[in-house]
DRENVEXPA-6323 format. One line per 8 residues: number of its first residue (from 1); for each residue x, y, z of N, C-alpha, C, CB. Coordinates in steps of 0.05 Angstrom, whole numbers. Glycine has a CB too. Layout:
NUM) X:Y:Z:X:Y:Z:X:Y:Z:X:Y:Z; ...
END
This chain:
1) -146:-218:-224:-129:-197:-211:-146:-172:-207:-104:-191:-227; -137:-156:-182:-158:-125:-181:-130:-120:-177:-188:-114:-156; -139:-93:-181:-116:-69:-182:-127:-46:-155:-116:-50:-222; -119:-44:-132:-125:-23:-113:-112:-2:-106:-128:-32:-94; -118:16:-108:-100:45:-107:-103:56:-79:-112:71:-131; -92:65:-60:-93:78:-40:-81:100:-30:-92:67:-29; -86:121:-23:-81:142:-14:-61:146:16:-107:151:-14; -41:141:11:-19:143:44:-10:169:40:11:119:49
9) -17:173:75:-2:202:79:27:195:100:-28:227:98; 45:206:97:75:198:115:85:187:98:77:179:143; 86:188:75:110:176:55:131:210:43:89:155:19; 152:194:52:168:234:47:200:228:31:178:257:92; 198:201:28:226:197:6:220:175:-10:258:190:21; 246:161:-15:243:134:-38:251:111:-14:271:134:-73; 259:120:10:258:102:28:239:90:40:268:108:42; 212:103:51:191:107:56:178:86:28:186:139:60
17) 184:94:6:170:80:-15:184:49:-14:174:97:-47; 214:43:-9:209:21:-4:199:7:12:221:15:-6; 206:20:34:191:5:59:163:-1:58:191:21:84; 150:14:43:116:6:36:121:-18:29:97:23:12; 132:-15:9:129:-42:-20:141:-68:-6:153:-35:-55; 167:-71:1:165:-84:20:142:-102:35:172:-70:31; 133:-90:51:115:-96:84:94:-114:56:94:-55:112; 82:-100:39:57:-102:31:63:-132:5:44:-67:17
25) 90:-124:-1:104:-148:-22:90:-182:0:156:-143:-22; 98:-172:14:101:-202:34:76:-206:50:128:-201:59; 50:-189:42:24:-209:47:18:-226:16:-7:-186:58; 9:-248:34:-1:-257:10:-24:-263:-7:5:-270:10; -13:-265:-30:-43:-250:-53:-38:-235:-73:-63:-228:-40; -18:-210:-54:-7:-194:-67:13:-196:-88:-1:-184:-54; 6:-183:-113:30:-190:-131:54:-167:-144:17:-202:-156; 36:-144:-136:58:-121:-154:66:-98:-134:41:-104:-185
33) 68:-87:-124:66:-59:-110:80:-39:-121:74:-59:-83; 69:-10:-124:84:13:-132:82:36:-123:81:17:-153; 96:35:-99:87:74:-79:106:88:-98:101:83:-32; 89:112:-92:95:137:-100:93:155:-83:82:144:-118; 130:171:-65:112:185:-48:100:213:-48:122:185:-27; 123:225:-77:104:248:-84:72:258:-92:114:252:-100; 66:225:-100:38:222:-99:20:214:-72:34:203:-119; 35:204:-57:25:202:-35:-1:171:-39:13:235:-28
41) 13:170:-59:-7:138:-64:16:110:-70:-33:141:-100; -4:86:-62:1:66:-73:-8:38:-84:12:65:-65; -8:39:-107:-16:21:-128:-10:-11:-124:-2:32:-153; -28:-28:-123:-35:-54:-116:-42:-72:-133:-51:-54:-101; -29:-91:-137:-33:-115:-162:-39:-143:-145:0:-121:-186; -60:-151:-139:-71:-167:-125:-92:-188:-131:-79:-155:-109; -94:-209:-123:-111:-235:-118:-137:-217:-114:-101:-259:-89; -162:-227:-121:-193:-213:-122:-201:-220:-90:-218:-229:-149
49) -184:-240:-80:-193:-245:-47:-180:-231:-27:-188:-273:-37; -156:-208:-37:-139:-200:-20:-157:-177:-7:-111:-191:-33; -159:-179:21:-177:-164:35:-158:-127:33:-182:-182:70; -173:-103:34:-164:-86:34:-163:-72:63:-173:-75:15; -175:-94:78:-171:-82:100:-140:-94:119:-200:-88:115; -134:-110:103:-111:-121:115:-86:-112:107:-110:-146:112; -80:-91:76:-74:-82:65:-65:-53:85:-90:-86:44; -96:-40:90:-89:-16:115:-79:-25:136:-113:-1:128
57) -83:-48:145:-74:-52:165:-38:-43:169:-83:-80:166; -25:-59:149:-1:-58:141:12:-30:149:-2:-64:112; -5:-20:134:13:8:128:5:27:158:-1:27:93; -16:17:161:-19:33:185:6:19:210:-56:30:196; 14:2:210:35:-12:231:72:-1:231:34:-49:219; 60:3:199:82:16:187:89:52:201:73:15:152; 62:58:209:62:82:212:48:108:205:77:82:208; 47:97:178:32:114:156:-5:113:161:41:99:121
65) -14:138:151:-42:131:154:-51:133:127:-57:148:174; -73:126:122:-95:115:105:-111:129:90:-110:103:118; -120:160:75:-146:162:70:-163:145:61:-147:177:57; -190:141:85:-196:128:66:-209:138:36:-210:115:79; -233:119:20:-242:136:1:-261:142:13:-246:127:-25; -280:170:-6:-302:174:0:-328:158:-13:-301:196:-3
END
């Protein structure tokens, strides 16, 4: 299992936080999800093959964008 943390900006309630968890619940690989949107992040419990680009992808469809890291 890896654990991936990401940085979303456009999360602004607990609705928004489900809707992340959601979208990202239902690729597969994935096993845990936990947005936070006061943190503006969200935490990933995943298969070591789950691509992170497919991950952005998600959320970006969703709406939300991405920092990436530096």
């Amino acid at each position: 299992m890896t654990k991936i943390i990401l940085n979303v900006k456009g999360m602004v309630c607990h609705g928004c936080e489900n809707r992340v968890e959601n979208a990202l619940k239902n690729i597969e690989g994935v096993k845990k999800v936990k947005a936070n949107y006061q943190k503006g992040s969200v935490q990933i419990t995943a298969n070591e093959e789950i691509s992170q680009t497919m991950l952005i992808q998600a959320l970006e469809n969703l709406g939300y964008e991405v920092e990436k890291e530096a």
